[in-house]
C-alpha positions in Angstrom: 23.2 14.3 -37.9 25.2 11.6 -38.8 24.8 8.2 -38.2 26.2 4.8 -39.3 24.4 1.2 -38.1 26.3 -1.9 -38.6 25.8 -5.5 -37.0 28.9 -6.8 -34.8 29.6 -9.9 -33.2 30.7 -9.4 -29.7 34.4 -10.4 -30.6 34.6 -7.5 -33.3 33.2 -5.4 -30.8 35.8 -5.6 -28.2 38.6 -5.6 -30.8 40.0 -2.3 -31.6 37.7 0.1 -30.1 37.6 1.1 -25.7 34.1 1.3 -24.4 33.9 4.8 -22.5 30.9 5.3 -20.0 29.6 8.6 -19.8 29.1 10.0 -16.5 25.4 11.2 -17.8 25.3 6.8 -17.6 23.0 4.9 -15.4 25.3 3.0 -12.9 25.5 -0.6 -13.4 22.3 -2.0 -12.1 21.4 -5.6 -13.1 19.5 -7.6 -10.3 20.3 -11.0 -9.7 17.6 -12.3 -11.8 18.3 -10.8 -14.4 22.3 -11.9 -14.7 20.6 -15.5 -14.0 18.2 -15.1 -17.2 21.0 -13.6 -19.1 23.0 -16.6 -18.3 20.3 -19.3 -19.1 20.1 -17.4 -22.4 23.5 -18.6 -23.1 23.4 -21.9 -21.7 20.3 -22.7 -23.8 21.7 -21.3 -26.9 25.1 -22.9 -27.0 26.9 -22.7 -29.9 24.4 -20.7 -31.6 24.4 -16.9 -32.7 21.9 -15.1 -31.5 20.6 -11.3 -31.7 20.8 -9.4 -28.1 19.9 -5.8 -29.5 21.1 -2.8 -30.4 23.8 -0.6 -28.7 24.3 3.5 -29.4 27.3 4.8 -29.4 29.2 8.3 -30.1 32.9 8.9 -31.0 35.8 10.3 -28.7 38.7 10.6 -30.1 40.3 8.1 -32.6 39.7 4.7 -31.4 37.2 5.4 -28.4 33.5 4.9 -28.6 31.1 6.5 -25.9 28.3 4.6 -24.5 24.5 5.9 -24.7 22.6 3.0 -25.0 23.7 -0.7 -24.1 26.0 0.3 -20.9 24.2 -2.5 -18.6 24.7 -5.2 -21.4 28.1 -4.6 -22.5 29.2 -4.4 -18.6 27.4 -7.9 -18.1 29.3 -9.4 -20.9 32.3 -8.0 -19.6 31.9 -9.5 -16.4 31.1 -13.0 -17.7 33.8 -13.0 -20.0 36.5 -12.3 -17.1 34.6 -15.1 -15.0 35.4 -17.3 -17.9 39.2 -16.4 -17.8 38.9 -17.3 -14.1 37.3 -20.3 -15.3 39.9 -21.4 -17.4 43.2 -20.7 -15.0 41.4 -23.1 -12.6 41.6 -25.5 -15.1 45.5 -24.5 -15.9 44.6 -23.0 -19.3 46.5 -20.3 -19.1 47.3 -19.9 -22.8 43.1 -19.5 -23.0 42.8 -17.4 -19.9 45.6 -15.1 -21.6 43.6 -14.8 -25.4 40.4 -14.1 -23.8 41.9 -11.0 -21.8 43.3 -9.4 -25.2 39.4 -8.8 -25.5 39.3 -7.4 -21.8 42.1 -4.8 -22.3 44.4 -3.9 -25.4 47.6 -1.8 -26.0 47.6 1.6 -26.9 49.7 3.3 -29.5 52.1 4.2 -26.8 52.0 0.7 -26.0 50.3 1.1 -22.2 47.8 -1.4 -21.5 44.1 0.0 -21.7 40.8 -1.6 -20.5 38.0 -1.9 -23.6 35.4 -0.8 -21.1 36.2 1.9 -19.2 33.8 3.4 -16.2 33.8 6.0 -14.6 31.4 6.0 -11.7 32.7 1.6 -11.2 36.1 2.9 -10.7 38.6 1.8 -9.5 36.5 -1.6 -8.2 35.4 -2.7 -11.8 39.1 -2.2 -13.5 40.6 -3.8 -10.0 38.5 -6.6 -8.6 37.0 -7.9 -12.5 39.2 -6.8 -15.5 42.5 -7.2 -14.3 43.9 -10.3 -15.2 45.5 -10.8 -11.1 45.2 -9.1 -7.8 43.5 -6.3 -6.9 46.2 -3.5 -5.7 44.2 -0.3 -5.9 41.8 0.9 -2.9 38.6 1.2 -3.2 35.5 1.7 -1.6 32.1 -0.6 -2.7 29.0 1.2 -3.1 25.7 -0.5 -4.4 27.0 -0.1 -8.1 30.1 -2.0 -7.0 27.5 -4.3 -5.0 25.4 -5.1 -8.2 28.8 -5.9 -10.2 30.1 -8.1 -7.5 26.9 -10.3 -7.2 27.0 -10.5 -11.3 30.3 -11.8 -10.9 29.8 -14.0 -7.9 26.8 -15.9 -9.9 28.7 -16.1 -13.0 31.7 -17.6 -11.2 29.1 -19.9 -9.4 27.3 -21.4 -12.1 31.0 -21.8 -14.2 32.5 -23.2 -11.3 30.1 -25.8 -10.5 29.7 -27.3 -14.2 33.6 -27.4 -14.0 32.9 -29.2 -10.4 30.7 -31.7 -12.4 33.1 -32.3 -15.3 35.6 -33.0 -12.9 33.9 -35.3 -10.5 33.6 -37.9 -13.4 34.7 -41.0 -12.4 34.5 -42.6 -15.6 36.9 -41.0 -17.2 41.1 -39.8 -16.3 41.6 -36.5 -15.1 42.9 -35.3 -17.9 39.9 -36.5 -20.1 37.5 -34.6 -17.4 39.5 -31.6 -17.5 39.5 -31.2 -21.7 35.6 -32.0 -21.2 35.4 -29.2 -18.9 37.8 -27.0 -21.0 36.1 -27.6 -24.1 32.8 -26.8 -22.8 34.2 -23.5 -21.1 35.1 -23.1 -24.4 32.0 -23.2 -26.3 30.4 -21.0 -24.0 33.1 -17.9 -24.3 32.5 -18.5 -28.5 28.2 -18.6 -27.9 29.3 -15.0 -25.7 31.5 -13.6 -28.7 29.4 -14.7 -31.8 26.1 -12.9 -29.9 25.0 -10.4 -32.3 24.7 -6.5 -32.0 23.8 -3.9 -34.0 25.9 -1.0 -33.6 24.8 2.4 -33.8 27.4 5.4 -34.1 27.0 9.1 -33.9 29.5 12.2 -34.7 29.4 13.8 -31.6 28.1 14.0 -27.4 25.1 16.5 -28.5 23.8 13.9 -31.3 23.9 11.6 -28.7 21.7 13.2 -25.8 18.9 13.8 -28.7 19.1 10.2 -29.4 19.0 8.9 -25.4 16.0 11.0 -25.0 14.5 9.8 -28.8 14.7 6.4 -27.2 12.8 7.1 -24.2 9.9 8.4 -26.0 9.5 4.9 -28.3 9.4 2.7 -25.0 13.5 2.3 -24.2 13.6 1.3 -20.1 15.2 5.1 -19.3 13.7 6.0 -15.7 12.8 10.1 -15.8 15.9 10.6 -13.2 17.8 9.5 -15.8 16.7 11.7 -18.3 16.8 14.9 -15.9 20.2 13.5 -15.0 21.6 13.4 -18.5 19.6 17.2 -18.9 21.9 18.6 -15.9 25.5 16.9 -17.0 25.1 18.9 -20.2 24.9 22.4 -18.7 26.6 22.1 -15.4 30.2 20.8 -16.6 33.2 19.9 -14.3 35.0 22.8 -12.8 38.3 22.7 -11.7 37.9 18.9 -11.3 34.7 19.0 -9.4 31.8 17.4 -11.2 28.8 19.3 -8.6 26.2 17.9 -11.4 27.6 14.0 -10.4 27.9 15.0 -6.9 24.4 16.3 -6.1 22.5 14.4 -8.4 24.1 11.3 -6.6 23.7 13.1 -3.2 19.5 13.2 -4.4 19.5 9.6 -5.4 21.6 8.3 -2.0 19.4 10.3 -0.1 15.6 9.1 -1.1 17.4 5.1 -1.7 18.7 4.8 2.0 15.2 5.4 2.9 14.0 2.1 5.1 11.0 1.7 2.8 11.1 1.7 -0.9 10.8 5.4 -2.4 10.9 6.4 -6.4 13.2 9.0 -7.5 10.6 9.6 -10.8 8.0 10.3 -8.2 10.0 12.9 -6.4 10.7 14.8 -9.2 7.0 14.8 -10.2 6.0 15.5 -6.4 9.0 18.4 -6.6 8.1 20.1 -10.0 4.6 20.0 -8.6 5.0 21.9 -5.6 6.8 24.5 -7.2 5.3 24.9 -11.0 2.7 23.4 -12.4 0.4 19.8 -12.1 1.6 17.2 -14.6 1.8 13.7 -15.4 4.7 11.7 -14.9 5.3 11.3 -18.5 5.4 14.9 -19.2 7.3 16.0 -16.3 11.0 16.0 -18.3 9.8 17.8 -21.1 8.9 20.3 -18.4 12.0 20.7 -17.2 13.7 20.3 -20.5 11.8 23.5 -21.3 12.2 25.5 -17.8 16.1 24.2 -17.4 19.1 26.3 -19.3 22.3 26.5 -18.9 21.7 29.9 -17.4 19.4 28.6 -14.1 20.6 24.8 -14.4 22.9 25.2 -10.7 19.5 26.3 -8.9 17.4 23.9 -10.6 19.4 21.1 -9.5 19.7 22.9 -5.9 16.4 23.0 -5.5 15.8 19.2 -6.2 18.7 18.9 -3.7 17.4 20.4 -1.0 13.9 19.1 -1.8 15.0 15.5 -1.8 15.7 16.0 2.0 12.1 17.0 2.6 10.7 14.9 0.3 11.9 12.0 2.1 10.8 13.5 5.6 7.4 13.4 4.6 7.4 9.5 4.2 10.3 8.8 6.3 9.1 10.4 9.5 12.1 9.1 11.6 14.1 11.6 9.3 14.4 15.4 9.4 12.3 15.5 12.3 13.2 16.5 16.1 11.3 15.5 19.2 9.9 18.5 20.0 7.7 18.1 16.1 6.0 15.2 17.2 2.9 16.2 16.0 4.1 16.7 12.5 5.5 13.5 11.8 2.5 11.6 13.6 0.2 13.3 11.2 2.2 12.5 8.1 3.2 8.7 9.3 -0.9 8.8 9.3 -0.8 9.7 5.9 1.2 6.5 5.2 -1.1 4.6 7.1 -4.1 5.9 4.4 -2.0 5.1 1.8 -2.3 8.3 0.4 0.4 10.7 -1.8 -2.1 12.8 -2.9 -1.7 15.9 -0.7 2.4 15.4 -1.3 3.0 18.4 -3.5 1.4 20.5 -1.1 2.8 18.7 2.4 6.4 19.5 0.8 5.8 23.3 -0.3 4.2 23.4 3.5 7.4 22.0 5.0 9.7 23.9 2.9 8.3 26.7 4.4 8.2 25.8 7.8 12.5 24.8 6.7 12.7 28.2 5.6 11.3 30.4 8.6 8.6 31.7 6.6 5.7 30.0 8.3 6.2 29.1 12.3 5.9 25.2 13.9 2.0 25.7 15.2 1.0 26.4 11.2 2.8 23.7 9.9 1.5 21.6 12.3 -2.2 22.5 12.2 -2.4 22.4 8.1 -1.0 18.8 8.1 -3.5 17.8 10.9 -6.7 19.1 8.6 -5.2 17.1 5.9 -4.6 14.4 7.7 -8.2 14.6 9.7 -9.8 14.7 5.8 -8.0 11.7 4.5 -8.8 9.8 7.4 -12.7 10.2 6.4 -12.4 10.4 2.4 -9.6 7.7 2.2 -8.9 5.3 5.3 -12.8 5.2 5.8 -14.9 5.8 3.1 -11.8 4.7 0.3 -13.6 7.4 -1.6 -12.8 8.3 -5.6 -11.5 11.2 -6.7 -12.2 12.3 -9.7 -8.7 14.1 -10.1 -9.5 17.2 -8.8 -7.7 16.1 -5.6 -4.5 15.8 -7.0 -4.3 19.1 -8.6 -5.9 20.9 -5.4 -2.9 20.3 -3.7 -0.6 21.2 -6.7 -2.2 24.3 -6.9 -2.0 24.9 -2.7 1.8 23.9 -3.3 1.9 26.2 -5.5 0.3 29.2 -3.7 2.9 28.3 -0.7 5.8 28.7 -2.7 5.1 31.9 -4.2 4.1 33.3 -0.6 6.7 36.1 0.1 5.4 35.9 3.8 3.5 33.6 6.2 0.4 36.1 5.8 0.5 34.9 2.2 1.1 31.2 2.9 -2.0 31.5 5.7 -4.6 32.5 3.1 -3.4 29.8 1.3 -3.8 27.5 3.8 -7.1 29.0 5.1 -8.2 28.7 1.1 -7.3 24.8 1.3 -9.4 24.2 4.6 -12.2 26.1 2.8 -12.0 23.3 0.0 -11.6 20.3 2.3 -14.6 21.4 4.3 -16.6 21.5 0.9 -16.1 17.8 0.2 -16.5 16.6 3.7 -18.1 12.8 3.6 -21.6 12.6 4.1 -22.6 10.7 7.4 -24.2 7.7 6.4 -21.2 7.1 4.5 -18.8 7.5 6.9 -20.8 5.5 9.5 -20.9 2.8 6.9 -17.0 3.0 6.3 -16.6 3.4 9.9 -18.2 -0.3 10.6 -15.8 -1.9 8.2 -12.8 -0.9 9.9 -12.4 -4.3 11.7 -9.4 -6.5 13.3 -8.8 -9.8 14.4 -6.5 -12.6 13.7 -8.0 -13.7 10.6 -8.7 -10.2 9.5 -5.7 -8.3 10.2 -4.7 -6.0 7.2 -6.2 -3.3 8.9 -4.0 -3.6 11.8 -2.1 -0.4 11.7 -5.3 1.7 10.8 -7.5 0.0 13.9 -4.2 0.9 16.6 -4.0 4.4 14.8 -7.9 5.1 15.4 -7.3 3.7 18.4 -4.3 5.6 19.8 -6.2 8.9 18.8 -9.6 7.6 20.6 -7.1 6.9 23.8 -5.9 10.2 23.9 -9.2 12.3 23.1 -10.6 10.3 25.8 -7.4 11.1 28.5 -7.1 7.3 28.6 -3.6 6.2 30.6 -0.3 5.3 29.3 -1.4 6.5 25.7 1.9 8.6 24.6 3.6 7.3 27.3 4.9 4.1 26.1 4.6 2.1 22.0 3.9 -1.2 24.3 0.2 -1.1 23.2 -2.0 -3.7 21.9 -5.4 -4.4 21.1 -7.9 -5.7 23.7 -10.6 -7.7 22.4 -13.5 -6.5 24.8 -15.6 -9.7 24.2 -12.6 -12.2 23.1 -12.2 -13.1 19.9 -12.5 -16.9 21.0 -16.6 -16.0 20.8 -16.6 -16.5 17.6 -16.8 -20.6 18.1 -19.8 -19.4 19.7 -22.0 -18.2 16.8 -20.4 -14.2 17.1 -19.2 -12.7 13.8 -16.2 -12.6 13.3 -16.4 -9.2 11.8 -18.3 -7.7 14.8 -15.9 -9.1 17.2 -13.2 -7.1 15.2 -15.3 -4.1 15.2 -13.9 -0.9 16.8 -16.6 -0.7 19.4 -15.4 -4.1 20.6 -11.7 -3.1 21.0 -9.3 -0.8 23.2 -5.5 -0.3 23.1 -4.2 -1.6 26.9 -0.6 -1.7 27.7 0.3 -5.3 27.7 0.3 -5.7 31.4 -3.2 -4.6 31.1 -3.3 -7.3 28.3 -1.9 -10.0 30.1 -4.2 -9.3 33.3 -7.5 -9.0 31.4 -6.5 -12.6 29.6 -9.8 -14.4 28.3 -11.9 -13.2 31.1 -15.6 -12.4 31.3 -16.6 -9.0 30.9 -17.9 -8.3 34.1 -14.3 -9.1 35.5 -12.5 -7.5 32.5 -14.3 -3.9 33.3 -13.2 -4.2 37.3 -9.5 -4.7 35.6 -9.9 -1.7 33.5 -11.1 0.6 36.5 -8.1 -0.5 38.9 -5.7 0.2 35.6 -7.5 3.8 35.5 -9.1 3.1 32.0 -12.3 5.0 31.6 -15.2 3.1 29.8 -18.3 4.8 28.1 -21.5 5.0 29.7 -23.1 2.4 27.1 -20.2 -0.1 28.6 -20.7 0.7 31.5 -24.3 -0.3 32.5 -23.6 -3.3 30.9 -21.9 -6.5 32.9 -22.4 -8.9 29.5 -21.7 -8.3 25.5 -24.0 -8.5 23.1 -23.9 -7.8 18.9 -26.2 -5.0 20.1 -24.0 -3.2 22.2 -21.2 -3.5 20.4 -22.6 -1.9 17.5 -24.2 0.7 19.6 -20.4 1.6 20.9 -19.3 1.8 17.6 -21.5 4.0 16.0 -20.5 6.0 19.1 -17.3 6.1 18.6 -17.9 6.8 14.7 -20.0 10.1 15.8 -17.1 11.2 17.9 -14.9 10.6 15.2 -16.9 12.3 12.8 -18.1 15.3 14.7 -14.9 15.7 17.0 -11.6 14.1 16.5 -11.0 14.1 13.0 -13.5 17.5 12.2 -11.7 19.5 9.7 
């Protein structure tokens, strides 16, 4: 392997070399804060050379270099670079505007005008809307690459435009004095941009280069494991006649688990996915799994299989997605296991549902294995918060596992009946669970366990054939004994606790107001709520009572509703 190192200043950079981003590239992804620190960097460091790191390079060609490592900076300074041309024709400096370009594009040997960076996945909005030196005349559509290029531009135009703005709106001074003030600083900062210092690293060839991308990973480099697995597929699944599948359906993965409405990790599905279907492994040594597994023989289904995996993956947090009416069940059991806060049994929810995708297993299985895994998490995880000492995490890999080599649902039901088995085994003891239980509280000043109260709650409701549960979402929580007793001496915590609370509809709600109990229970009956015996014979509430009806209900929870 060949390699040469040499430090450049940004202006020999640009000069007789074009910039070439390899599709295996991360798109352009710089957050707003990040362009702003970038920019400060300058600011503070005007007229001063300073180092900014290292960029990695291969060769194409004669005069073109290929990007492996540096892509996001070498875009930023792009983008300021053509904000300070716009700068500068605000100003009427034209003559500056024009030198600054020839380090934005260049002629070619035939004597065609060429940009110095050229992307592929930015195109045609990056060459269009930033590097060309006018209006944009090519279509294009804008896509959150485009997006994050766009907002870099818009903040360096921004903060340019109003420190022209200030230069200007001297008064002390003639126009022309403000606008050679202005110009002059412009100035200073496009010669602080091209004296920045790089070192440059260049390799022979594309080969030389993935060995170094992943090299960098492994000594602490920012690369995300998608990337990496990314980068693994481009170089076995090439372009055919035009058609880059390994762009296509690697972007078709990432668009699919990023338009998810809550935030999602495309490392963590490729752990969760290799999991299911292989072996349990950390997160760090999930690609040099599939560096081993992944040839150029087997590389299509590999990547198919994460294709079709990111759908269910995403169903399994996402539980508006992939699901129809008629699996209710299914996506109330695994919205539960977002409200536990638990990813554990993932591995082994996905090889389930791929299953169920499949035809192998029918609805009812699917449905009744999620609800004994939900039912245990809600006692070792939403009540007791209990530890694991790993073994959970694995059990499921393995059950994930077992699903996916089933050749039949006989096969998968062992498995699952094997999984029960194990669940059962670790069941929590019942003082601890009644302990836990008591600590599931709500009020206003203690309301983080909101969604975990209306969940035990809604599943109480419907054990106990309350009315309008499942019929409408207009539910709330009805302090029996208001939470306005607290000025009177109650705990606050008791008066949160679930033997104190229902879930009403909110006319219910509204009638029941801040009344006494007595006229709060005659309410309930003409509503056709049902109350428990130990509510009942009661017509006043008492600390006593209340914790009475919640060690009830944590008995009925324990031994009934949520008994794996």
């Amino acid at each position: 392997m060949k390699i040469e190192s040499q430090d450049k200043r940004i202006d020999q950079l640009l000069k007789g070399s074009t910039f070439l981003i390899p599709r295996f590239q991360r798109a352009y992804s710089w957050e707003p804060d990040h362009v702003n620190e970038f920019w400060s960097d300058i600011i503070e460091n005007l007229s001063e050379a300073y180092f900014i790191g290292s960029m990695v390079v291969y060769t194409v060609g004669r005069s073109s270099l290929a990007v492996v490592d540096g892509q996001q900076r070498l875009t930023t300074l792009t983008i300021l670079l053509c904000a300070i041309r716009e700068g500068f024709k605000s100003l009427d400096q034209i003559d500056l505007a024009d030198g600054l370009q020839a380090f934005v594009e260049q002629k070619d040997r035939e004597n065609q005008t060429v940009y110095v960076l050229q992307t592929e996945t930015s195109f045609p909005y990056l060459q269009e809307e930033i590097l060309k030196n006018g209006p944009a005349e090519a279509p294009y559509e804008i896509g959150r690459e485009e997006e994050a290029i766009q907002k870099a531009f818009g903040i360096f135009n921004e903060k340019i435009g109003h420190a022209i703005s200030e230069f200007l709106g001297n008064k002390e001074q003639t126009k022309d004095e403000n606008v050679q003030d202005a110009t002059d600083w412009l100035s200073r900062v496009r010669d602080t941009v091209f004296d920045l210092n790089v070192i440059l690293v260049t390799l022979d060839n594309e080969d030389d280069a993935y060995l170094i991308f992943e090299t960098l990973n492994t000594r602490g480099k920012d690369l995300a494991l998608s990337d990496l697995l990314r980068n693994h597929f481009t170089k076995f699944v090439k372009p055919e006649a035009g058609v880059d599948q390994s762009k296509l359906k690697w972007g078709k993965v990432l668009d699919t688990i990023s338009s998810a409405p809550m935030p999602l990790d495309p490392d963590t599905f490729i752990v969760h996915s290799w999991q299911s279907r292989y072996d349990f492994v950390t997160k760090a040594k999930t690609f040099q799994k599939f560096k081993e597994a992944v040839t150029k023989k087997n590389a299509k289904a590999h990547l198919n299989r994460l294709l079709s995996d990111s759908d269910l993956w995403r169903s399994i947090f996402d539980t508006d997605y992939g699901w129809d009416k008629p699996e209710k069940d299914v996506s109330r059991s695994l919205a539960a296991m977002r409200t536990f806060k638990v990813v554990q049994p993932t591995p082994g929810m996905l090889s389930l549902i791929r299953a169920y995708k499949d035809g192998v297993i029918k609805y009812k299985v699917l449905r009744n294995a999620l609800a004994n895994i939900e039912k245990f998490h809600f006692s070792f995880n939403a009540v007791t918060s209990s530890r694991s000492s790993g073994g959970i995490s694995g059990m499921y890999s393995s059950f994930g596992r077992q699903v996916f080599a089933a050749s039949d649902s006989n096969e998968v039901g062992k498995a699952i009946a094997d999984l029960v088995g194990k669940l059962r085994e670790r069941e929590v003891p019942t003082s601890e669970f009644d302990a836990g239980f008591e600590q599931i509280i709500y009020t206003k000043s203690h309301s983080s366990q909101k969604a975990l109260v209306q969940y035990v709650l809604k599943k109480v409701a419907l054990f106990e054939s309350q009315p309008y549960i499942g019929e409408t979402d207009d539910l709330t929580i009805e302090h029996l004994l208001p939470q306005s007793s607290a000025k009177d001496g109650e705990s606050d915590d008791l008066i949160g606790q679930l033997g104190n609370l229902m879930l009403v509809d909110s006319k219910t709600n509204e009638m029941l107001s801040t009344n006494k109990f007595k006229q709060k229970k005659e309410i309930l009956k003409e509503r056709g709520y049902k109350l428990p015996d130990i509510l009942e014979e009661v017509d006043m509430l008492d600390s006593d009572v209340i914790r009475l009806n919640t060690m009830r209900l944590s008995e009925l929870a324990r031994t009934k509703i949520w008994k794996v």
